[in-house]
C-alpha positions as CSV (number, residue, x, y, z in Angstrom):
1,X,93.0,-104.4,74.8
2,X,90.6,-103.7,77.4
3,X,89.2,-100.5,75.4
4,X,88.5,-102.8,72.7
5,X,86.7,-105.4,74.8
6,X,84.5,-102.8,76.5
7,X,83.9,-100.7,72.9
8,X,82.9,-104.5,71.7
9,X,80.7,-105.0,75.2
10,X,79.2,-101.9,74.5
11,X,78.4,-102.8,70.8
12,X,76.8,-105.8,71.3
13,X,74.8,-104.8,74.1
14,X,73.5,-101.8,71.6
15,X,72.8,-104.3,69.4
16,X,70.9,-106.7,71.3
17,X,68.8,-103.5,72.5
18,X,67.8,-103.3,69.1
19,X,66.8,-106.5,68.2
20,X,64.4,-105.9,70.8
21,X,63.0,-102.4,69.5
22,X,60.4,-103.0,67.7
23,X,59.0,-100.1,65.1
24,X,55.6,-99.7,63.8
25,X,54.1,-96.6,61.2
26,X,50.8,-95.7,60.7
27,X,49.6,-93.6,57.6
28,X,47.6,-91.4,59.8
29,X,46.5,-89.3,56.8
30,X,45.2,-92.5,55.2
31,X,43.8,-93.5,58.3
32,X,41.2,-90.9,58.9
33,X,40.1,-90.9,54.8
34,X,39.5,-94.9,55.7
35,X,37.7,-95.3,58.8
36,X,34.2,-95.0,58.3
37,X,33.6,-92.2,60.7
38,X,35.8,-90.3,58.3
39,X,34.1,-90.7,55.2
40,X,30.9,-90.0,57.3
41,X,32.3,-86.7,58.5
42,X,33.5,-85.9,54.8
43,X,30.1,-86.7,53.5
44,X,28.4,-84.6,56.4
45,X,30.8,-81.6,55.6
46,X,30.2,-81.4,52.2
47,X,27.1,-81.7,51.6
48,X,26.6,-79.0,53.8
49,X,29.0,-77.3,52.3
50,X,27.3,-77.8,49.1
51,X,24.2,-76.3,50.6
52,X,26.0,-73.2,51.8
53,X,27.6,-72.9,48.6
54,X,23.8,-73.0,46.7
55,X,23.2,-70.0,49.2
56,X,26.1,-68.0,48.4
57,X,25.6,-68.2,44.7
58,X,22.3,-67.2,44.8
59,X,23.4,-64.1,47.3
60,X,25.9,-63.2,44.4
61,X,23.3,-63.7,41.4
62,X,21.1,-61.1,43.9
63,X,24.0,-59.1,44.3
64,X,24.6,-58.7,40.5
65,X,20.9,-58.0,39.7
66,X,21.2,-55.3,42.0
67,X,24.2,-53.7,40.1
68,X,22.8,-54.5,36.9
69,X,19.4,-52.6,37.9
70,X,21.4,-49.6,39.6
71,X,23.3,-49.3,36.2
72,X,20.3,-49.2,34.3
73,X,18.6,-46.5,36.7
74,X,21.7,-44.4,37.2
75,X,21.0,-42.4,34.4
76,X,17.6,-41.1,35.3
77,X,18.2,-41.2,39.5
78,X,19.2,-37.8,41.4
79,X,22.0,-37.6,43.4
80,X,20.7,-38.7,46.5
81,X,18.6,-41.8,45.0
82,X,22.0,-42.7,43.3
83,X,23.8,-42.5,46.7
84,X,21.5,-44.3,48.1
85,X,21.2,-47.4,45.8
86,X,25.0,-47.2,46.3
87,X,25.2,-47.8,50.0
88,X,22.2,-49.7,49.6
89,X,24.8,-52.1,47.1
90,X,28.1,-51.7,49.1
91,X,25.8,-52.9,52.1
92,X,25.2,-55.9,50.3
93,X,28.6,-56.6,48.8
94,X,30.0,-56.4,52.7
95,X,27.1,-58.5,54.2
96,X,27.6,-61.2,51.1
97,X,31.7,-61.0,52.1
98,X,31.2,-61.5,55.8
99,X,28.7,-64.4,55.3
100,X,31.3,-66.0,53.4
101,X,33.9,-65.9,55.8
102,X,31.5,-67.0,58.7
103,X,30.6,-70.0,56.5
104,X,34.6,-70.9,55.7
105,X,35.6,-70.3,59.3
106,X,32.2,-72.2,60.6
107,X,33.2,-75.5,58.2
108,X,36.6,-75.4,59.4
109,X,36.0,-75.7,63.0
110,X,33.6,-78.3,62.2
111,X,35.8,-80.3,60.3
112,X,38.6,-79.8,63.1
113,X,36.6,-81.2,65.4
114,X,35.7,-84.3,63.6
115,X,39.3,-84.8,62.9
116,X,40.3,-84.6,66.8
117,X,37.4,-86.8,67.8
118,X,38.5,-88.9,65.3
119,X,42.9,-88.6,65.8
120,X,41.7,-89.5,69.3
121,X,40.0,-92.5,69.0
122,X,43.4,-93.4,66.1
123,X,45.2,-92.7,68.9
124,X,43.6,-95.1,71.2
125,X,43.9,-97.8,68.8
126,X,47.6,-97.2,67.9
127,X,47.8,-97.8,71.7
128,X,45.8,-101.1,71.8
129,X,47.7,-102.6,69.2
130,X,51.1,-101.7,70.1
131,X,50.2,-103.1,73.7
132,X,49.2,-106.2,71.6
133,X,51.8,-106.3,69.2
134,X,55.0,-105.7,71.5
135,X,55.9,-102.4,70.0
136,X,58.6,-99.9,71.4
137,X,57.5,-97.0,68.7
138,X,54.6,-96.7,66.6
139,X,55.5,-93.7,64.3
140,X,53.3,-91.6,61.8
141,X,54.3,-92.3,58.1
142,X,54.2,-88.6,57.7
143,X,57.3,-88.6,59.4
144,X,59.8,-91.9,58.1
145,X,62.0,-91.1,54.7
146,X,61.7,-95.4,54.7
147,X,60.1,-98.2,56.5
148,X,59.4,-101.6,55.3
149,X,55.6,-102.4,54.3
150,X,56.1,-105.0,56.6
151,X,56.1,-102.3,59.2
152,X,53.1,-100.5,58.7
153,X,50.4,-101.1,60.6
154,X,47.6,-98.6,59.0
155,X,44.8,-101.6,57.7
156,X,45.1,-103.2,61.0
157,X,44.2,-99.4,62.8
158,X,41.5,-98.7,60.2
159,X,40.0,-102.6,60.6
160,X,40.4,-101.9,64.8
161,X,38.7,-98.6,64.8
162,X,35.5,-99.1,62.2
163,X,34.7,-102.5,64.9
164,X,35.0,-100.5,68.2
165,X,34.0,-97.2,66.4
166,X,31.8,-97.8,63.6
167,X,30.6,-94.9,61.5
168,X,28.6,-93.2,64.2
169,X,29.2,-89.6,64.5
170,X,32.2,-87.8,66.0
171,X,32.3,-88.2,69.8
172,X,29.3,-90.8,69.8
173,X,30.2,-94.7,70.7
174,X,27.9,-96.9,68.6
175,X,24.6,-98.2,69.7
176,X,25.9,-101.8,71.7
177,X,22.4,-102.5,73.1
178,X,22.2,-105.2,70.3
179,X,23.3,-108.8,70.8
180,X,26.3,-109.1,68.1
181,X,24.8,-111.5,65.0
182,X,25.6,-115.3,65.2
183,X,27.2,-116.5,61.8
184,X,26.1,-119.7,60.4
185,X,26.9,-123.1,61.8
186,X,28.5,-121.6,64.7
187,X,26.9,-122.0,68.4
């Protein structure tokens, strides 16, 4: 008998624990594609990307002229003026290769580090609004199998951070030096 009162103590206090807990997800993914910092970095990125891309292809178009003129030549050239246009080509194809991989490896660290700017600043609004909201967890949707809709707090992060954030750039706060706008019959 007195098992089974302290198993149904214990049970009930378990369960009053949880009615406390209160769980919160945030579509972190989602998140950063929202805010308008994100799209700003996304824009930023590929448009340089774009313009790195432009560069590449017109490396390669050089690159294939090259080949195309050596192949026409290579009948009439010596031995050494073939060698030559050769290295002269395989110099080429290796500088073309590395600039590619400089411009990949330079476009991912830049987009990394808009990202952690911005998971950052997500963070410090998950924060805010679980302070506000009386949340024990706040968890990324990323890692739930289920949660209710009810649950997920992702519009109210993404509303949160473009008002403190804005879209200015990574790292940057927003220009607060002007007065906020008065709306229409309000004092």
């Amino acid at each position: 008998m007195r098992r089974l009162m302290l198993a149904l103590a214990v049970a009930l206090t378990a369960r009053a624990s949880l009615a406390q807990t209160k769980i919160g997800y945030v579509d972190v993914q989602r998140a950063v594609q929202e805010v308008e910092e994100g799209k700003a970095a996304r824009s930023r990125l590929k448009s340089e990307l774009d313009q790195k891309r432009a560069n590449l292809d017109q490396k390669r178009a050089n690159l294939e002229k090259m080949k195309a003129d050596y192949d026409k030549q290579a009948p009439v050239l010596s031995e050494d003026a073939k060698r030559k246009k050769q290295e002269d080509l395989q110099k080429a194809f290796i500088e073309a290769q590395n600039e590619a991989g400089q411009m990949q490896e330079e476009l991912s660290g830049k987009e990394q580090e808009a990202m952690q700017n911005i998971s950052k600043r997500l963070l410090a609004v998950v924060a805010e609004i679980s302070d506000k909201e009386n949340f024990s967890f706040v968890l990324d949707k990323a890692a739930l199998l289920y949660a209710p809709a009810a649950s997920d707090v992702t519009n109210e992060v993404v509303r949160r951070y473009n008002e403190r954030f804005g879209s200015g750039p990574a790292g940057k706060a927003p220009d607060k030096t002007k007065p906020p706008e008065k709306k229409p019959g309000k004092k």
